[in-house]
Structures are given as structure tokens and as C-alpha cells.
MIGU-988884 format. One record per residue (C-alpha): x negated, y negated, z; residue in three letters; residue number from 1. Coordinates in Angstrom, 2 decimals. Each point is the difference from the previous one (the first is absolute). Example, Ala and Ser with C-alpha at 12.3 -4.5 7.8 and 13.67 -1.06 7.14 Angstrom:
BEGIN
{atom {-12.30 4.50 7.80} "ALA" 1}
{atom {-1.37 -3.44 -0.66} "SER" 2}
END
This chain:
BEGIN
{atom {-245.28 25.44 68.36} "UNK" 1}
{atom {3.19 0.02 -1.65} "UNK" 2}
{atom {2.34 -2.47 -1.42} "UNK" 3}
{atom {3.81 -0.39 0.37} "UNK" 4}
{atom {2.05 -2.70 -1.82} "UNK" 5}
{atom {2.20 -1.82 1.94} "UNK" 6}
{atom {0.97 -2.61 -2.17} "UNK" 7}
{atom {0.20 -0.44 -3.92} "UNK" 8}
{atom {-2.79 -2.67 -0.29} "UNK" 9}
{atom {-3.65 -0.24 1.68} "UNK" 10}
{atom {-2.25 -2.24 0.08} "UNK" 11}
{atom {-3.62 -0.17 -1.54} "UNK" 12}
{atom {-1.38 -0.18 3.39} "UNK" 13}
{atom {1.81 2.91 1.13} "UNK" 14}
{atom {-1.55 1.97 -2.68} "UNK" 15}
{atom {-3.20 -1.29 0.26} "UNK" 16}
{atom {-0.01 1.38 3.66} "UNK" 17}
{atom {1.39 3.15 -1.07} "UNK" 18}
{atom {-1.90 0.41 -2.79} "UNK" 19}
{atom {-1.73 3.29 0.95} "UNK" 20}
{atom {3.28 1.67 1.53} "UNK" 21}
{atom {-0.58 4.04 -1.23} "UNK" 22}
{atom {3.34 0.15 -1.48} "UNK" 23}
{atom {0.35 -3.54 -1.53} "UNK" 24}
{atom {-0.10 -0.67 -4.42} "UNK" 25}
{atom {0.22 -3.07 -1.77} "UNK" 26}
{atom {1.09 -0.64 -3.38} "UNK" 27}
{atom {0.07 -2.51 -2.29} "UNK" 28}
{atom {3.37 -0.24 -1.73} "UNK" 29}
{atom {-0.96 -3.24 -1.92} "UNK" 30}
{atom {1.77 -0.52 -3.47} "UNK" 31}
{atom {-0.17 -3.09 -2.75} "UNK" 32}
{atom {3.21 -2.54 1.17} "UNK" 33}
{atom {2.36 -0.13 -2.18} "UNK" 34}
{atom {-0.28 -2.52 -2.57} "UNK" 35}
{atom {-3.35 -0.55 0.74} "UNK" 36}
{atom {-3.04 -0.25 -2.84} "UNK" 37}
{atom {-2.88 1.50 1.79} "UNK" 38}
{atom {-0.84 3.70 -0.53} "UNK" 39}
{atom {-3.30 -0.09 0.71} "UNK" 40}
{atom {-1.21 2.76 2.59} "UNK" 41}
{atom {-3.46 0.02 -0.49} "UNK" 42}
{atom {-1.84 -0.87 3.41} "UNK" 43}
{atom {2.75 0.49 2.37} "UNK" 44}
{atom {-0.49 0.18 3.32} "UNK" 45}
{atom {1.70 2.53 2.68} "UNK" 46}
{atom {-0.11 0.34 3.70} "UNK" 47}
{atom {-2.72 2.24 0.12} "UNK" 48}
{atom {1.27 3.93 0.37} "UNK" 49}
{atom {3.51 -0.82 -1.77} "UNK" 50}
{atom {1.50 1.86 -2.39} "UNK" 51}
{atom {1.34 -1.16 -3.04} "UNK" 52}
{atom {4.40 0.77 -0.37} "UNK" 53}
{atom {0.31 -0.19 -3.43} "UNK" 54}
{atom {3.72 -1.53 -0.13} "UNK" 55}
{atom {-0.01 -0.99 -3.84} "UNK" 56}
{atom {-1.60 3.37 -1.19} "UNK" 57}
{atom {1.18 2.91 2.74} "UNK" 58}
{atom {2.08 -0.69 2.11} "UNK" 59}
{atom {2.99 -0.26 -2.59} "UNK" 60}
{atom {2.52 1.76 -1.60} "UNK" 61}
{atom {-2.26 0.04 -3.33} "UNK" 62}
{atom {2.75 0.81 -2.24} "UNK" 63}
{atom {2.54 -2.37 2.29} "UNK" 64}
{atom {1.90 -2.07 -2.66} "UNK" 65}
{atom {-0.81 -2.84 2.43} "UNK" 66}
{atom {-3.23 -1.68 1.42} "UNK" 67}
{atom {-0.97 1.28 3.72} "UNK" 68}
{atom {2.59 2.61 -0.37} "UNK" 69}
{atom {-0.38 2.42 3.27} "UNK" 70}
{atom {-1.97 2.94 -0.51} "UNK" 71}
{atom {1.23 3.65 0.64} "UNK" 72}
{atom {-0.34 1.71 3.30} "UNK" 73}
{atom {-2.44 2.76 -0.82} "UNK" 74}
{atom {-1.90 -2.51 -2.29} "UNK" 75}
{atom {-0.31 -2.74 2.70} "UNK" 76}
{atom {-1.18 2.59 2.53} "UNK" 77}
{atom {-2.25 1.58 -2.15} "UNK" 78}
{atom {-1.32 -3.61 -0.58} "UNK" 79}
{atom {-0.60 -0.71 2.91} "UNK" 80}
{atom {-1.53 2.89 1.35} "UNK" 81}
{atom {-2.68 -0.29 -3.01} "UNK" 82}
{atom {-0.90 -2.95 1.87} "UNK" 83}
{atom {-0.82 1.58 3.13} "UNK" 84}
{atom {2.85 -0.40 2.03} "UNK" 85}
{atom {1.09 1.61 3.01} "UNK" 86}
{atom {3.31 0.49 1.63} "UNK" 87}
{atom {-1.71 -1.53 3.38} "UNK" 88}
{atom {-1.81 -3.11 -1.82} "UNK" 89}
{atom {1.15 -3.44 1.05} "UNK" 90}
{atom {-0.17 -2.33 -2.99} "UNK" 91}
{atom {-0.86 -3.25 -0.76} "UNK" 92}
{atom {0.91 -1.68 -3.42} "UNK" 93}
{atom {-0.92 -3.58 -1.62} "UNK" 94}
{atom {-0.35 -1.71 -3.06} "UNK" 95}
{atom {-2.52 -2.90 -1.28} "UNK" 96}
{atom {3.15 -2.56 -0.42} "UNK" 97}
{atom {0.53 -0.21 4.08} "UNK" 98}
{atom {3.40 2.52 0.00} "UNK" 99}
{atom {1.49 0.31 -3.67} "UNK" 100}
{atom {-0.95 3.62 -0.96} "UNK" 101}
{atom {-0.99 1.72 3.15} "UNK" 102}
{atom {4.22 0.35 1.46} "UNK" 103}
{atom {0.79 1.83 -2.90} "UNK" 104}
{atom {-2.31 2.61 0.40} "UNK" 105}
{atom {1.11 -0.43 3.82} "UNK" 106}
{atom {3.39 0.44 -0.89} "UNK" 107}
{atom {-0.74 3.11 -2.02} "UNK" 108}
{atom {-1.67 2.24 2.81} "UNK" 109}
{atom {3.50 -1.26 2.41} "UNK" 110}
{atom {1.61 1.28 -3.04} "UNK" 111}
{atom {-1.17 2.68 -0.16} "UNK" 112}
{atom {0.14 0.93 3.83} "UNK" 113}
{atom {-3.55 -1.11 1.42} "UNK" 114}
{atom {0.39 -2.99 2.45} "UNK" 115}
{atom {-3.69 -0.03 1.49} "UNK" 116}
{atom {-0.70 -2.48 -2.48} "UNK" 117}
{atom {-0.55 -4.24 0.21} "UNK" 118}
{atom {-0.42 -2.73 -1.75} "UNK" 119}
{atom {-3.39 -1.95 0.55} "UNK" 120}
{atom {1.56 -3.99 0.07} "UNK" 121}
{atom {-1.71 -2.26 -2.04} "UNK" 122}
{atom {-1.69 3.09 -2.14} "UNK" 123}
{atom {-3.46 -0.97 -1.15} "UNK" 124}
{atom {0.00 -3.32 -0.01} "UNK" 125}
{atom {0.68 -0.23 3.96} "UNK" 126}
{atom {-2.66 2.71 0.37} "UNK" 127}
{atom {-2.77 -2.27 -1.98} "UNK" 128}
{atom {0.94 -2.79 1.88} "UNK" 129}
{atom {-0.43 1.31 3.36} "UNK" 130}
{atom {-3.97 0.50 -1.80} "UNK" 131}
{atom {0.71 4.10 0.10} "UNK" 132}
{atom {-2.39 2.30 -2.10} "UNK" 133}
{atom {1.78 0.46 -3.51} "UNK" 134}
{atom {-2.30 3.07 -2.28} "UNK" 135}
{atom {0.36 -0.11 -4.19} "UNK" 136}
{atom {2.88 2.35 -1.22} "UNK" 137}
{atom {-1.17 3.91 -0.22} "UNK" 138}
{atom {1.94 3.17 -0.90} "UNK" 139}
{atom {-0.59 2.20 2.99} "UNK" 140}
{atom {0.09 3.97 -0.33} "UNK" 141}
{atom {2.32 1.26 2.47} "UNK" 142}
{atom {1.55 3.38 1.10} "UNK" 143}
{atom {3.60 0.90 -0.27} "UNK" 144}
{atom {2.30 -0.66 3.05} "UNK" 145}
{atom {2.73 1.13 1.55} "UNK" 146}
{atom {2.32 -2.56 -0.28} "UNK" 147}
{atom {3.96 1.10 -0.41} "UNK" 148}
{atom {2.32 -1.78 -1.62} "UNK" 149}
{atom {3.69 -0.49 0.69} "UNK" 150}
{atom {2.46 -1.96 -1.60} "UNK" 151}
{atom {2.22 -1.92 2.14} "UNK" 152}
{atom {2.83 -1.17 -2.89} "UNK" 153}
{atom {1.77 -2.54 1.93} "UNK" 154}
{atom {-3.28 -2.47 -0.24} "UNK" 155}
{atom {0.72 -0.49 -3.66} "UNK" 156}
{atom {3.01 -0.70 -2.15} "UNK" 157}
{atom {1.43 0.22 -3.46} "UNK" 158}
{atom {1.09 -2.31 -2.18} "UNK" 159}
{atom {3.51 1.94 0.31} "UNK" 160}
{atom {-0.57 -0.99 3.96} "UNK" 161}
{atom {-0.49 -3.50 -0.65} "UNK" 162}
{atom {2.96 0.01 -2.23} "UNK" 163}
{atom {2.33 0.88 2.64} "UNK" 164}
{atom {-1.55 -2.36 2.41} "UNK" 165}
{atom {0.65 -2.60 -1.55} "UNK" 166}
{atom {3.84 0.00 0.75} "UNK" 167}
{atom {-0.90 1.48 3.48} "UNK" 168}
{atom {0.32 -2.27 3.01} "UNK" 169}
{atom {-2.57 3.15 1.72} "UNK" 170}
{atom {-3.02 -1.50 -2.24} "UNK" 171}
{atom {-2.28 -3.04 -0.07} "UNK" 172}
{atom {-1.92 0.02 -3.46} "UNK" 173}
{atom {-3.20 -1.82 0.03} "UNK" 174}
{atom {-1.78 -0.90 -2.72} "UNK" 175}
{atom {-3.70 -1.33 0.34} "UNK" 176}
{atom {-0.80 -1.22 -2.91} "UNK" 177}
{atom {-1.01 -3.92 -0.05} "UNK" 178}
{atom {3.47 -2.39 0.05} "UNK" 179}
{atom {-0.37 -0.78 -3.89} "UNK" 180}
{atom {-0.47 3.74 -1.08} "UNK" 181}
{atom {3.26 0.27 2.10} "UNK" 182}
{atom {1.84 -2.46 -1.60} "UNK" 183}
{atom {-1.65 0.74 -3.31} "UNK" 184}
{atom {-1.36 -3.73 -0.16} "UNK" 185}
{atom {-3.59 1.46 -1.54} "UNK" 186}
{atom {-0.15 3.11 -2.02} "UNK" 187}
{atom {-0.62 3.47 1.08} "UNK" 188}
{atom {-4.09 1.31 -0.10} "UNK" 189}
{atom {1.33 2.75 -1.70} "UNK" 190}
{atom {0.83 -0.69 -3.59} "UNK" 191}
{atom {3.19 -0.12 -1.19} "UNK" 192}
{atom {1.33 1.21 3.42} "UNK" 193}
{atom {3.25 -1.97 0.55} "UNK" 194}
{atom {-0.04 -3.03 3.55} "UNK" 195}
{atom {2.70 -0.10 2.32} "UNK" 196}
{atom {0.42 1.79 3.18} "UNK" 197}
{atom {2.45 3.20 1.25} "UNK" 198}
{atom {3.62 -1.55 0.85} "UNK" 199}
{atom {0.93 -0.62 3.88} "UNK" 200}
{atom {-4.54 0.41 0.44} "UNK" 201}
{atom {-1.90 -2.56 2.06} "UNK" 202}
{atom {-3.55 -1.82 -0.96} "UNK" 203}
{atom {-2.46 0.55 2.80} "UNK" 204}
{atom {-3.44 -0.29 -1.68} "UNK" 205}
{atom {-3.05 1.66 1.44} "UNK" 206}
{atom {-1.81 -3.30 0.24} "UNK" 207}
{atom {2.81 -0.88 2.62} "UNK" 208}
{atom {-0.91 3.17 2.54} "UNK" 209}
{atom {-3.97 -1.20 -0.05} "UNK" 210}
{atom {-2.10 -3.04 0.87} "UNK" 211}
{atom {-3.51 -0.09 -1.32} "UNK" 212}
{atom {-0.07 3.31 -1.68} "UNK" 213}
{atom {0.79 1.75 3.27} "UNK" 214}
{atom {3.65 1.21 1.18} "UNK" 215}
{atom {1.92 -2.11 2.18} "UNK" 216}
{atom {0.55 0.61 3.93} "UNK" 217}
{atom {3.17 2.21 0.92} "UNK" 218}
{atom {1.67 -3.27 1.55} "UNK" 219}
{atom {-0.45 -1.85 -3.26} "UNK" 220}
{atom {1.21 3.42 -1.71} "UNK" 221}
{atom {3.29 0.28 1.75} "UNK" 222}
{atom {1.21 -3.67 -0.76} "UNK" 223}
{atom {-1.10 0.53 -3.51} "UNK" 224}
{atom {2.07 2.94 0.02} "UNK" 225}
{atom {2.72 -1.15 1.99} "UNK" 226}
{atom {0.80 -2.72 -2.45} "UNK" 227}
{atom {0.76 2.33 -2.82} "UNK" 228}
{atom {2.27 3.00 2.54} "UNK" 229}
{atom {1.05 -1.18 2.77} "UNK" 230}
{atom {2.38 3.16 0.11} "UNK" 231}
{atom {-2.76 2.49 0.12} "UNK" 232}
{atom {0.62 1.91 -3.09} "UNK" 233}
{atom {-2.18 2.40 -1.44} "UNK" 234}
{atom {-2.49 -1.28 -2.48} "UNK" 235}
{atom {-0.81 0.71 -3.64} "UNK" 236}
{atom {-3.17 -1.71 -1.02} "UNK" 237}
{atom {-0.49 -0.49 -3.65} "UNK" 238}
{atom {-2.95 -2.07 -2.08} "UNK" 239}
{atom {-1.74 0.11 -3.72} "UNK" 240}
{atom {-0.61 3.84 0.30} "UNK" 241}
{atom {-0.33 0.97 3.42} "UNK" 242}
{atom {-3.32 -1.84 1.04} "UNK" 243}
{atom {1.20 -2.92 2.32} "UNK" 244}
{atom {3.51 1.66 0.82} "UNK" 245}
{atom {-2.37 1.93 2.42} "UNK" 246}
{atom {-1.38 -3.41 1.36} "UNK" 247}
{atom {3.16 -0.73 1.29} "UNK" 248}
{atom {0.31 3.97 1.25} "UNK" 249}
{atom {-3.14 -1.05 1.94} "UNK" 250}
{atom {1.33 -3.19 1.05} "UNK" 251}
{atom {2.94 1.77 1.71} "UNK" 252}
{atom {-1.89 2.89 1.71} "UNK" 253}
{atom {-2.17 -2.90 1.88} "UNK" 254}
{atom {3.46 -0.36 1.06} "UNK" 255}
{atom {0.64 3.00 1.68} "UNK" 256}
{atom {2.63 0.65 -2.34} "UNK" 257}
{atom {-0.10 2.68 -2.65} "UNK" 258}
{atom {3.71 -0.22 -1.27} "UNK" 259}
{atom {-0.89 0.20 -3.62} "UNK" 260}
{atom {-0.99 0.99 -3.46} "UNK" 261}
{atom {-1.78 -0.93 -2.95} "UNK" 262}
{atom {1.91 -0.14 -2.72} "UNK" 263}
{atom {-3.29 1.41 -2.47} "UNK" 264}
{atom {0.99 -0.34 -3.43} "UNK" 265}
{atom {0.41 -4.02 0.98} "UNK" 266}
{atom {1.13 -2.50 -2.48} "UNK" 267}
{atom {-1.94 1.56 -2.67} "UNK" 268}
{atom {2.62 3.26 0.27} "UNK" 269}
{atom {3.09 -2.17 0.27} "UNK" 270}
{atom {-0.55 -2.91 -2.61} "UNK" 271}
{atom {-0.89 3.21 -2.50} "UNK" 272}
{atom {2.73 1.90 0.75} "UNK" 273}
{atom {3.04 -0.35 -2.17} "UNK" 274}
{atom {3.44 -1.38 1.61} "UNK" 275}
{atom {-1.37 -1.45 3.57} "UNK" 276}
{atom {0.92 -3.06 0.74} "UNK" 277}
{atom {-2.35 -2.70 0.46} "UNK" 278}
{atom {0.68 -3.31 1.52} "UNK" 279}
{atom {-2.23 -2.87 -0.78} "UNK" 280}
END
């Protein structure tokens, strides 16, 4: 049996029923929240057979002046493909916060031209609740796949992009941060990062897209989306540093709609950039 996505997000039972599909891989795209204390690991738990996408520690622009900063092609691929990946794979990605983590590593493979790929809804918390198997964390040895990679530029955008679309009426700049990082009420989690938000940008927080740590229905989507462009433009999602912007990415896709980009440098970029505006 093989798998074929037809739609952005599963759901635990769907994997749990496709669980020994030939061609299907989890991983486990989990990362610390930001602004939270804990950084324990010890005695995590996985859905047995994942694999862990190291988001914090691979796949990154290491040398990116930024946090999360995308990777390069050949280094992504090569990534990747040291994680056993094939070209024909369907994948399934979650995290242990219910969906935080797991769309950015989602959005990367769509960025990077590979769109078998899903988001499991609710991540591991959804799973454990429906009283599914979960195995202790283990590296697993693996052989090299085949997996290409292809960079599909329009998915992400500059801070030179953003820039312009802000005195575009062709743009709708979301920013998913919570409402008082947005209207710099409580202090960035990044030290001595300036608040505020980019001119002419909208708040839509992540929380808003999801109910109960699992993503909202398409229905509930489109109004949510509706209220902030009514006109259809072409989004630019922007966050912290690229994390949540791709919750909102998500959001959209369940949608059917996949006018957009993430603008990846985020608010971390633009409030340490000299001479951008910042409204507050």
C-alpha cells in the first residue's frame, strides 16, 4: 500500500490505520516553545518508528544571522536524504505541543518542492489520547535516500519583499505573534529585540487558527481568514522567527488556498534591521 496526501492535515486515526503503508515516514519535528523553561529531553516519548527532524540543530542556515533561517538547497537535500528519504515517501510530521513545531518542518519540504507531506492534527498529544502505542526516543541507523530537493522561491520572502508590501494594496501581512507581542504591550523573548509590529501588518495569532491543540476546520478557517482579506490578496505570513508564521501557512492550505509566503526572517529580521519602520 501506498499513501497519497490529499489534504495538509491528517488525523491520528488516519495514521494509525495507515501505519504500515510501504512508503509512509514519520518524524518528529518537536522543538522547546518559545519562551518556555523546560529543556528537559530525557525520557521522551515518540510514535514508535519516527524519526527525529532536528529543526533547532539541522535543518538551519547554521551561519544564518537569524534564528530558523532556511537552509540551502543542496544542504537541505542532503539532510534529508541522510534521513532516509525517498522521492516517492509520503510524510507525516508532528510535534509533542499538539501543532507548534511540526508546520515548519512541513512548510520546509513544500518549500523546497515535495508536497507528499501532512501534518498529523493534534501531534502527540491527540495520538496519546486516542490510548495509541508511544516507544522511548531512539536514534535509528538509516540508509541514504533519494530524496531531491527543489527550491520553489516564491514560498518565501525577504525582508526587502515585505518592505514593499507594505505600501502595496496586492499584500495582506499577517503577523502571528500573540496580540500584546503585536502591539508591544509585553516584551520580546528575545533580549533586547525591539516590540512593535511591521506597518500596514495584521495580528492573527496561531492560538486563533486551533482549538484544543488541534487546527481548526476549513469552515472555521475561511471566516477567520475572511475577516482579515476580504479582497483575496496574497499573503505574507510573518511571526518571532519563522516558527508559527508557518501555523498560519498551515491554517490557509486547510483552506484550499496556497496564495502565500512566509516571510522567514520574521520580526526578529525586521526589528534588527536598521531603518524599517515599526509601528507599535
Amino acid at each position: 500500500m501506498t499513501l497519497k496526501i490529499t489534504s495538509p492535515v491528517v488525523s491520528v486515526d488516519w495514521l494509525y490505520e495507515n501505519r504500515d503503508a510501504d512508503n509512509l515516514i514519520i518524524l518528529d519535528a518537536t522543538i522547546k516553545k518559545v519562551g518556555s523553561s523546560d529543556t528537559s529531553l530525557e525520557k521522551k516519548m515518540q510514535i514508535p518508528k519516527a524519526v527525529f527532524f532536528d529543526l533547532k540543530d539541522v535543518f538551519l542556515d547554521k551561519k544564518g544571522a537569524f534564528p530558523n533561517t532556511i537552509p540551502q538547497e543542496d544542504y537541505f537535500e542532503k539532510q534529508v536524504q541522510s534521513l532516509g528519504i525517498n522521492n516517492d515517501f509520503c510524510i507525516i510530521i508532528y510535534d509533542d505541543l499538539g501543532v507548534y513545531s511540526s508546520p515548519r518542518a512541513w512548510w520546509l519540504f513544500k518549500l523546497f518542492g515535495f508536497d507528499n507531506v501532512a501534518v498529523l492534527n493534534g501531534g502527540l498529544p491527540s495520538w496519546k489520547a486516542k490510548g495509541y502505542k508511544v516507544e522511548n526516543q531512539s536514534a535509528t541507523q538509516l540508509s541514504k535516500g533519494n530524496f531531491k530537493a527543489v527550491l520553489i522561491e516564491d514560498r518565501v520572502v525577504s525582508y526587502h519583499k515585505v518592505l514593499d508590501a507594505i505600501s502595496s494594496d496586492e499584500y495582506c501581512i499577517a503577523d502571528a505573534r500573540s496580540n500584546d507581542r503585536f502591539l508591544a504591550k509585553v516584551p520580546e523573548p528575545r533580549e533586547d529585540l525591539k516590540g512593535g509590529h511591521i506597518p500596514n501588518s495584521i495580528n492573527l495569532s496561531y492560538t486563533e487558527v486551533q482549538l484544543n491543540g488541534e487546527m481548526k476546520s476549513k469552515e472555521e478557517l475561511e471566516l477567520l481568514f475572511k475577516a482579515i482579506n476580504s479582497n483575496k490578496k496574497k499573503y505574507i505570513f510573518t511571526c518571532g522567527s519563522g516558527i508559527t508564521a508557518c501555523i498560519l501557512a498551515l491554517a490557509l492550505e486547510i483552506t484550499e488556498n496556497t496564495n502565500y509566503s512566509v516571510y522567514d526572517g520574521s520580526w526578529t529580521e525586521w526589528a534588527s534591521t536598521p531603518n524599517l519602520p515599526i509601528a507599535k
